[in-house]
N, C-alpha and C positions, 0 to 999 in steps of 0.2 A: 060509457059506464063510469058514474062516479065510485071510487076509493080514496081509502083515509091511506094516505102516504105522507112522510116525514118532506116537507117541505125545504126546497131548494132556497126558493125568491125569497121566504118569509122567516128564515132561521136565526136565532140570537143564541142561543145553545145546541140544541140537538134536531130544532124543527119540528117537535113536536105539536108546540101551541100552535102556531103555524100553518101545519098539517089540517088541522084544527080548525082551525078560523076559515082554508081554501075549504074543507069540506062542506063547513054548514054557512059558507057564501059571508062571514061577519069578519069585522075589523080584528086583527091578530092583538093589537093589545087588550081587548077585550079579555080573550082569552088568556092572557100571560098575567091583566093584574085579578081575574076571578080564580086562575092557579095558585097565583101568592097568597090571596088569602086563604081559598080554600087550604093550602099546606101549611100557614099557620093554625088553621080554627080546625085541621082532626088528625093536631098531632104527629104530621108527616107521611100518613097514610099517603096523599096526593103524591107526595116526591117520591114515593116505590113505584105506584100506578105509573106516570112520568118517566123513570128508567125501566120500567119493563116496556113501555108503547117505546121508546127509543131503541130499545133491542128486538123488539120484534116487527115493528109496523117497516116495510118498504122502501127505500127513497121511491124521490117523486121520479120518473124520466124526464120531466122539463129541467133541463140546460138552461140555468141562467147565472 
């Protein structure tokens, strides 16, 4: 069963992008530079979204 869980192997901040990128199988920078800008271009909106998935979503159970 896949779930979105904050990422162990793939974290530079919270694991969030990370999370992210192991869920929908893509490159994690992908993810972290479409968050940059999307959190410049609405305003910061992204960076709330981003600390609530960081305080709500899971760690992963993979140990690495």
């Amino acid at each position: 069963m896949k779930r979105l869980t904050l990422s162990n192997s793939n974290a530079k901040i919270a694991g969030v992008c990370g999370g992210i990128a192991e869920y929908f199988s893509i490159d994690p920078t992908v993810v972290r530079l479409a968050t940059a800008l999307l959190a410049l271009f609405t305003g910061g909106i992204v960076v709330l979204a981003y600390v609530l998935a960081w305080l709500i979503l899971p760690k992963s159970d993979d140990l690495v």
